[in-house]
DOPAZA-956024 format. One line per field, with one value per residue (C-alpha): residue in three letters; x, y, z. Coordinates in Angstrom, 2 decimals, decimal comma, padded with zeros to 5 digits. Layout:
BEGIN
r = ALA / ... .
x = X / ... .
y = Y / ... .
z = Z / ... .
! end
This chain:
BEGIN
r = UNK / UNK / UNK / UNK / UNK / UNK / UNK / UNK / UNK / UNK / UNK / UNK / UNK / UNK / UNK / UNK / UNK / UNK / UNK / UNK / UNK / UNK / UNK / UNK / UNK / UNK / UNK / UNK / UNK / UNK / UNK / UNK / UNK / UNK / UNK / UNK / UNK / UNK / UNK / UNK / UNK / UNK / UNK / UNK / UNK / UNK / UNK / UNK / UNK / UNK / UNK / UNK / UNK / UNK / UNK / UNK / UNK / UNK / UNK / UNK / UNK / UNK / UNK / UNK / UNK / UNK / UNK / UNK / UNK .
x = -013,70 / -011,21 / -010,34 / -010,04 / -007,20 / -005,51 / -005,71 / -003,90 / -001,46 / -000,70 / -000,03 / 001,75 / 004,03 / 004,58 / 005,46 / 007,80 / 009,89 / 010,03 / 011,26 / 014,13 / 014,95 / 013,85 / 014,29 / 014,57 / 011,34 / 009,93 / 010,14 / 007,21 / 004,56 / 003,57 / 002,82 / 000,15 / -003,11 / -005,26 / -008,97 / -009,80 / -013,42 / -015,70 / -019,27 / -021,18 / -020,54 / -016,70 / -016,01 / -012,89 / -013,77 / -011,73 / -012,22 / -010,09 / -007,84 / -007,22 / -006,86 / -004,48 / -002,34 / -002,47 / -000,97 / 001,47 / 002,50 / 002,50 / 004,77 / 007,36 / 007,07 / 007,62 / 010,77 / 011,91 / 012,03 / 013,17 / 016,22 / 017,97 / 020,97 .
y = 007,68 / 006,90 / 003,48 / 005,52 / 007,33 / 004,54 / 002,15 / 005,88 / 006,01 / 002,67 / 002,83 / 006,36 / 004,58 / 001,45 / 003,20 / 005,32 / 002,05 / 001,06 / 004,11 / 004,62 / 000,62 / -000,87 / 002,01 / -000,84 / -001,99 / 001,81 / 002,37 / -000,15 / 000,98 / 003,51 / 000,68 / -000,88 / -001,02 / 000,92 / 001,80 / 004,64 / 003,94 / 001,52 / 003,09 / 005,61 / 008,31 / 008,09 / 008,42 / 006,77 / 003,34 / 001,82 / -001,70 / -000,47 / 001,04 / -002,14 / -003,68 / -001,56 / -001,67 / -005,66 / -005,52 / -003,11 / -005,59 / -008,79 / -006,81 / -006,69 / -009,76 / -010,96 / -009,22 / -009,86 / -013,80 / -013,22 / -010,44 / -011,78 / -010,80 .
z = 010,09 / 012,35 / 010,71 / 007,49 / 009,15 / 010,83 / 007,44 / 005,76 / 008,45 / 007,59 / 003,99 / 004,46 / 006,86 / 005,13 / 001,23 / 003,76 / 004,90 / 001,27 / 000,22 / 002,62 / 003,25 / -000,42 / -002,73 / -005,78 / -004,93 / -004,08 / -007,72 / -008,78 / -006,31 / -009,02 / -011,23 / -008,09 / -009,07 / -006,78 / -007,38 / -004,76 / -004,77 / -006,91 / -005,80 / -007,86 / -004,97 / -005,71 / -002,55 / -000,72 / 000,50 / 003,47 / 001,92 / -001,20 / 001,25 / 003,42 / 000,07 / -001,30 / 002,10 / 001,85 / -001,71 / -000,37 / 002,39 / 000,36 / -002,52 / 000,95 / 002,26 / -001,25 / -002,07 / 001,19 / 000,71 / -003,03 / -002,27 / 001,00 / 001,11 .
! end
């Protein structure tokens, strides 16, 4: 469980930066796919998670190299 909480920390953190340092690109992340949990139990899977953070962090990177100013 304690990987869950890190990989949330994570993602919590990260959106945060985006939010205060790239509010143009804050206002897509509602428009991020994100599938909580693909197993019948519906419970929240770390691998979607870690996924979810990765897309989060390549979204950055990305508009980093395309916005330099």
């Amino acid at each position: 469980m304690k990987r869950l909480n890190e990989v949330m920390k994570e993602i919590i953190e990260l959106t945060t930066e985006i939010e205060v340092k790239y509010p143009e690109l804050y206002q897509y992340l509602d428009e991020t796919p994100i599938a909580i949990c693909r197993t019948p139990e519906k419970e929240i899977c770390l691998t979607d998670l870690e996924g979810y953070l990765n897309t989060l962090k390549n979204q950055l990177n990305n508009h980093i190299a395309t916005h330099k100013k």
